[in-house]
N, C-alpha and C positions, 0 to 999 in steps of 0.2 A: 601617592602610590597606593594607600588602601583606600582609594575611593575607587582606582581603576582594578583592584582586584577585588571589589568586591560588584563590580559591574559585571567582570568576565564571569564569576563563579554566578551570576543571575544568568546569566546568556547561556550556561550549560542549566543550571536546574530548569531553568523555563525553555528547553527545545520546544521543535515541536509536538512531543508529545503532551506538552502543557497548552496546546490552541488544538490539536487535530486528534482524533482517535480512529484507528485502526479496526475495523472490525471484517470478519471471513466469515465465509457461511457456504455450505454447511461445515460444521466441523469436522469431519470426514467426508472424504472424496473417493466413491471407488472409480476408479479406469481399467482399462485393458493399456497393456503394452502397445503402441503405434497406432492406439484409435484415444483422436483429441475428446478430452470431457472438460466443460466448464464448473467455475464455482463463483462467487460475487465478491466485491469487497465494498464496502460502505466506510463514507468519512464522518465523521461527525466531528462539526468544528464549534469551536465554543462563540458567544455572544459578539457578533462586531469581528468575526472572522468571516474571510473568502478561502476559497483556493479555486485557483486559475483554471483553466485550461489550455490556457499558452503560454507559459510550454509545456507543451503534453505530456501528462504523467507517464514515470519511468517504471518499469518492473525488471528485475533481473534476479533469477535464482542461483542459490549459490551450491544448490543442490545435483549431483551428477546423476545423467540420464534423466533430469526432468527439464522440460522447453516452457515460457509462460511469458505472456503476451496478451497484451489490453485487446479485448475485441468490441468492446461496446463501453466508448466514453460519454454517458449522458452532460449535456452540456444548457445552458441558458444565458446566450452571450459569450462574453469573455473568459465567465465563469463554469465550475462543475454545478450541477444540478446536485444536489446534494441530498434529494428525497428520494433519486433513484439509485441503483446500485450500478457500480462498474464490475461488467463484466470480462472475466481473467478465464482465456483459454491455456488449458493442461494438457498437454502430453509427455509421458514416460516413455521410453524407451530402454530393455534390457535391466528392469528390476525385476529381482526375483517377486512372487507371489507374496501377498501380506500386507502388513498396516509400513508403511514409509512415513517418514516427516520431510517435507519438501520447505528448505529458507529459503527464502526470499525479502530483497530490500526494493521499498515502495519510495521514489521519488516524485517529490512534488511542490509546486510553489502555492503559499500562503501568503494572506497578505491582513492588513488590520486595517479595517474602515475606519475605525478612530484617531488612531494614529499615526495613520501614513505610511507605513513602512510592510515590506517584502520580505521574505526569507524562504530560502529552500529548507524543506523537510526532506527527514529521510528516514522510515521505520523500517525496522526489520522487523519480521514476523513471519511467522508458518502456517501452514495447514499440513491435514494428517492427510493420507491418502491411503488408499485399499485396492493395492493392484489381484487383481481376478486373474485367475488360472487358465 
């Protein structure tokens, strides 16, 4: 029994924030209300990691009046390209004027060259936005 609870308490500290990192750019996004603007997201995955691209990574915000949606997944095979950045089209709708914080959760499949095995990821994270007048 504590060999199997001490396996689960590894599978939570080592998600995949411990193989994958998340990174947004630029740190602020200004838009206009009903006109799309992009921003990038970059993975960086540790030593002896992949992540796929079948199946195709997920974006959904949790954010009201913001829309966000993969428009440009660099790809090399089966897998992401992981030198170029994926690009994440934005559109707001019906925020007032000002700095917003739009959440969002990034789904995606990792996998471990070494040792064989897959796992879905799943980060949440934001970016600022700077809706224009």
């Amino acid at each position: 029994m504590k060999f199997l609870m001490l396996v689960m308490m590894m599978s939570v500290a080592f998600g995949s924030a411990g193989y994958v990192k998340v990174e947004v750019k630029p740190a602020t996004l200004e838009v206009e209300n009903g006109t799309p603007a992009s921003f990038e997201l970059r993975l960086k995955a540790g030593d002896g990691i992949h992540v796929n691209a079948v199946p195709p990574i997920t974006i959904k915000t949790t954010t009201d009046g913001a829309e966000l949606s993969v428009s440009d997944l660099p790809r090399t095979g089966d897998y992401l390209d992981l030198g170029r950045p994926i690009k994440i089209q934005c559109k707001v709708t019906g925020l007032e004027p000002g700095l917003h914080r739009v959440d969002f959760v990034l789904g995606y499949t990792y996998c471990s060259d070494n040792e064989g095995w897959c796992r879905m990821g799943k980060d949440s994270t934001s970016i600022e936005i700077k809706v224009k007048k």
